[in-house]
C-alpha positions as YAML, in Angstrom:
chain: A
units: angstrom
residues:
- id: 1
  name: UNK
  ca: [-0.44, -0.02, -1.05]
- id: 2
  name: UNK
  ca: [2.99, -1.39, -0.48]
- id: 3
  name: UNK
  ca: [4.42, 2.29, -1.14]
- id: 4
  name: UNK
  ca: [2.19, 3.53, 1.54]
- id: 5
  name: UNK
  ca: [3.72, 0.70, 4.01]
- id: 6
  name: UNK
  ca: [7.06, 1.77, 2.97]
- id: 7
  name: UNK
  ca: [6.73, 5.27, 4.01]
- id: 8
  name: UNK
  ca: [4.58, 4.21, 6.70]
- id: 9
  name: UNK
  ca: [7.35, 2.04, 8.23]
- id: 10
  name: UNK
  ca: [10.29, 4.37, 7.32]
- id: 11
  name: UNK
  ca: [8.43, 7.31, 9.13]
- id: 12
  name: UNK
  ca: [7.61, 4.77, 12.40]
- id: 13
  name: UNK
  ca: [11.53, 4.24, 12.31]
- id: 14
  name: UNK
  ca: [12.20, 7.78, 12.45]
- id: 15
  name: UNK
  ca: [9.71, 8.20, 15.45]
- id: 16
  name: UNK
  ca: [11.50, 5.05, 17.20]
- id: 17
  name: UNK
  ca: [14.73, 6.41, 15.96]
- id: 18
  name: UNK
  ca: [13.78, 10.12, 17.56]
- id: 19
  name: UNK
  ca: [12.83, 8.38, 20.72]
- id: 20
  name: UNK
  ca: [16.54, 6.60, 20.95]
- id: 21
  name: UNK
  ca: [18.19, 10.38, 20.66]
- id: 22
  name: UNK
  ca: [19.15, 9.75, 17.07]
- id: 23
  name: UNK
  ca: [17.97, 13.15, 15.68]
- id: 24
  name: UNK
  ca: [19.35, 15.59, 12.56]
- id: 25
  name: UNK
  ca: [19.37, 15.63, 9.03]
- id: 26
  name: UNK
  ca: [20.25, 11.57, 8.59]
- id: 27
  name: UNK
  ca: [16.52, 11.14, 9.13]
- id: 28
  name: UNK
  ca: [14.93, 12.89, 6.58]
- id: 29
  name: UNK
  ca: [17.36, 12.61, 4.09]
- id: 30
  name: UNK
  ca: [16.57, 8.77, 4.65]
- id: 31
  name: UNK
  ca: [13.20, 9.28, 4.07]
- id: 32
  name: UNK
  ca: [14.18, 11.54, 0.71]
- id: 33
  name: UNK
  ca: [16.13, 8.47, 0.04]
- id: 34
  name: UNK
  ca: [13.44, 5.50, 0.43]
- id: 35
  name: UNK
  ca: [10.87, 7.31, -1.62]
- id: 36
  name: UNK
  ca: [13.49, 7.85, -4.77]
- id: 37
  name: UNK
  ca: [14.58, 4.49, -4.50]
- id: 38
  name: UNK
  ca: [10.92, 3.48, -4.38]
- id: 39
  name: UNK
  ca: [10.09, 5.74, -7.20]
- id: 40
  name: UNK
  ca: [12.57, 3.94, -9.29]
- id: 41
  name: UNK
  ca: [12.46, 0.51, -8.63]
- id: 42
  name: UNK
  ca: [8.36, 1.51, -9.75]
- id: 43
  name: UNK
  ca: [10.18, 2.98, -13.17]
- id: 44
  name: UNK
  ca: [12.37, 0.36, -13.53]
- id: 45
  name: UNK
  ca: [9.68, -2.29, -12.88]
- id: 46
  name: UNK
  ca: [7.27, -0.54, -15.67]
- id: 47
  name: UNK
  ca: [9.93, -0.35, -17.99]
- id: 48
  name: UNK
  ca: [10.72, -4.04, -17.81]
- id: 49
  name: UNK
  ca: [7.24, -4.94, -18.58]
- id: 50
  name: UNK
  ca: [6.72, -2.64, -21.61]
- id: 51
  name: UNK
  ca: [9.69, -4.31, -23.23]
- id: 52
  name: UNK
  ca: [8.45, -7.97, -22.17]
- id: 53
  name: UNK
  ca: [5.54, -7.15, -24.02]
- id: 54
  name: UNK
  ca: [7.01, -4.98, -26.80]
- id: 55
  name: UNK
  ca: [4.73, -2.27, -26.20]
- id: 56
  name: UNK
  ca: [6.07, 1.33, -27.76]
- id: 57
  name: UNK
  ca: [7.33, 3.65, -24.99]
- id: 58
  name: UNK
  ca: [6.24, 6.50, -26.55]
- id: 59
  name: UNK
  ca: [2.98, 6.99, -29.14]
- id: 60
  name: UNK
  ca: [3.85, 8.30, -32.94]
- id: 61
  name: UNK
  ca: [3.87, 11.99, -31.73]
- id: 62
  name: UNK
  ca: [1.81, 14.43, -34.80]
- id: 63
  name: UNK
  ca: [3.71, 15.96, -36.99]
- id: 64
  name: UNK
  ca: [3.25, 20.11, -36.42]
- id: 65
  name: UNK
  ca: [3.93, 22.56, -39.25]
- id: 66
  name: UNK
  ca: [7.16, 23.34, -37.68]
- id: 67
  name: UNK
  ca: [8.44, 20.28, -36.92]
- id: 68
  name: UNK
  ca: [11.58, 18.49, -39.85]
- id: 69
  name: UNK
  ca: [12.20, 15.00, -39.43]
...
């Protein structure tokens, strides 16, 4: 939910923003910028609690017939 609000916001500032004059590439680039900082701060946030509660990152993947380790 709090993503949603966050794009939600960002796109009412570019709205307000467009109403102002301020126009061009700045604005959605912004909005490209708020959703990978909010994508990773979400990444960083999961990471942080898999290692507080030393949960594996990744399951014991098969072995295949072609696979040497």
């Amino acid at each position: 939910m709090l993503w949603l609000a966050t794009i939600g916001a960002r796109v009412a500032f570019v709205f307000i923003g467009g109403s102002f004059g301020v126009t061009g590439a700045l604005s959605s680039a912004s909005i490209m910028l708020t959703l990978g900082v909010s994508i990773g701060a979400q990444n960083a946030l999961t990471y942080y609690r898999i290692q507080q509660r030393g949960l594996p990152l990744v399951a014991d993947a098969p072995r295949t017939l072609g696979s040497r380790r």
